[in-house]
C-alpha positions, 0 to 999 in steps of 0.5 A, a space after each residue: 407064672 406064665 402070661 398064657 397061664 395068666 390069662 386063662 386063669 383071669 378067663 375062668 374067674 371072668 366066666 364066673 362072674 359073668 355067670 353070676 350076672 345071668 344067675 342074679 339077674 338083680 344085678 343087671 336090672 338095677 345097674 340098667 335101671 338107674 342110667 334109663 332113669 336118668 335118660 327120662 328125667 333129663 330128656 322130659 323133666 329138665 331138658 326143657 329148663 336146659 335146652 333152648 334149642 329143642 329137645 332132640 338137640 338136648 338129648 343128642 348132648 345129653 347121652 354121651 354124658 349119660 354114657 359116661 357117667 353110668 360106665 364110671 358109676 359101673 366100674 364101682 360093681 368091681 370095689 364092692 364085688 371084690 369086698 363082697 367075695 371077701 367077705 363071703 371067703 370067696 377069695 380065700 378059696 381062690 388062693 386054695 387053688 392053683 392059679 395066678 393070684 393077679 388072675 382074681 383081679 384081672 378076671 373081675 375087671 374083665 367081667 365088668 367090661 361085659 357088664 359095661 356093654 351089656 348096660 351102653 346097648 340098653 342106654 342107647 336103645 333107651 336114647 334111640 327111643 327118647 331121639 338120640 341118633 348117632 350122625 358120625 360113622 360106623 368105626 368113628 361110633 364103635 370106638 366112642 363105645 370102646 373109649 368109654 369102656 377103656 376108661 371105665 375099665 381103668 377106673 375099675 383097677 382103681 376100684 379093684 384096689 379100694 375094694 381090696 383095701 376097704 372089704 366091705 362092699 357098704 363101705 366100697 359103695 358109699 366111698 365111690 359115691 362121695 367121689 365119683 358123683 362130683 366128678 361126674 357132674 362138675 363136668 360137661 356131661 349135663 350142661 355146657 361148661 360155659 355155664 359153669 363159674 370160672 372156678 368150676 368151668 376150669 375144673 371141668 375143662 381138666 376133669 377127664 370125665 369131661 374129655 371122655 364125655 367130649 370124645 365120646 360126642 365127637 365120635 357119635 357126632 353129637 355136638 350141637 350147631 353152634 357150639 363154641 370150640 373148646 380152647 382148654 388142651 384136653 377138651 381140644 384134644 379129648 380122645 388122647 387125653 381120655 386115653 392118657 387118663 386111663 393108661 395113667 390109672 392103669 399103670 399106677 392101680 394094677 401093681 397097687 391093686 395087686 399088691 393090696 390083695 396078696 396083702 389082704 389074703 395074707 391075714 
């Protein structure tokens, strides 16, 4: 099939999930709800414990680990929305019509990206109103945002193939938590690495959340005065690592993911 046909297939099945959004708006509230929570509890409950430089210094640091975890935790929405639909028949009346079959998993990602953004412009105006400010430039900014949502998107092909190959979206879900949530907090989105054991530290230095979490800092200008230059090679060169990262993802999970659905919707 042709690529253009492809496309507009994954277009129409986008469309209809971002439409889902607007028509469940359930799923938007409680997806936006939980990172605002965690900007308040980390900014006014344990940000003075954390910070010893004051407290706008501590949420400048704090969101751009905030901004990581929550897009990585909303790249989870694929997993369980594709077991969902599996579950509801959904997909097998996908297959009754005449469309690329790569074109249910593509359009999935896709609206996830959308939902992604949707959540980053509610976060930074949750960050905006706590202190947050961005103190870099415009396109050194917008390509923090778009380096967070190339990494959540990768991480929804992996998602995608989980959801494929676990259709229930209970079990999606509490499977993603098991793994994600370590990743998200050994890692420098909460507090400064060298306050990590040497074990962890070194585990956080090659963790990608940590470089996506550093890039993003970087490009928002948000490292705090005084902070040690990182020496391990992914945190001093953040920005390509995320980026090998998510090609590394990719390149591995969308063949599996859709090989995984032409075998699922072949039973």
């Amino acid at each position: 099939m042709r690529v253009p046909s492809v496309l507009a297939d994954a277009g129409v099945v986008a469309k209809r999930n971002i439409i889902k959004i607007k028509r469940v708006p359930d799923l938007l509230v409680f997806t936006t709800l939980s990172p605002i929570m965690f900007v308040l509890l980390f900014s006014y409950v344990f940000g003075g414990a954390i910070d010893q430089q004051g407290g706008d210094a501590y949420r400048e640091f704090l969101m751009a680990g905030i901004f990581a975890q929550t897009v990585i935790f909303g790249a989870t929405i694929t997993g369980a929305g594709l077991a969902e639909d599996v579950k509801k028949g959904i997909i097998d009346r996908f297959r009754s019509l005449p469309m690329a079959p790569s074109a249910v998993l593509t359009g999935r990602t896709l609206s996830d990206v959308v939902n992604n953004l949707i959540v980053l412009i509610v976060m930074s105006l949750t960050g905006l109103v706590v202190g947050w400010r961005i103190h870099s430039s415009v396109p050194e900014a917008l390509a923090g945002y778009g380096l967070l949502l190339v990494f959540a998107y990768a991480i929804s092909w992996i998602m995608a193939w989980v959801g494929m190959l676990v259709p229930s979206p209970e079990v999606v879900n509490n499977a993603s938590f098991i793994v994600i949530f370590p990743l998200t907090f050994v890692a420098n989105t909460f507090v400064p690495l060298e306050t990590l054991p040497g074990p962890l530290q070194t585990f956080a230095e090659w963790n990608p959340v940590s470089a996506a979490t550093q890039a993003a800092r970087e490009l928002f200008g948000n490292i705090p005065p005084g902070t040690p230059a990182p020496t391990a090679w992914p945190l001093e060169n953040a920005g390509v690592y995320t980026l090998l990262w998510s090609a590394a993802f990719l390149l591995v999970f969308v063949p599996l993911a859709n090989a995984q659905y032409r075998v699922s919707t072949s039973r």
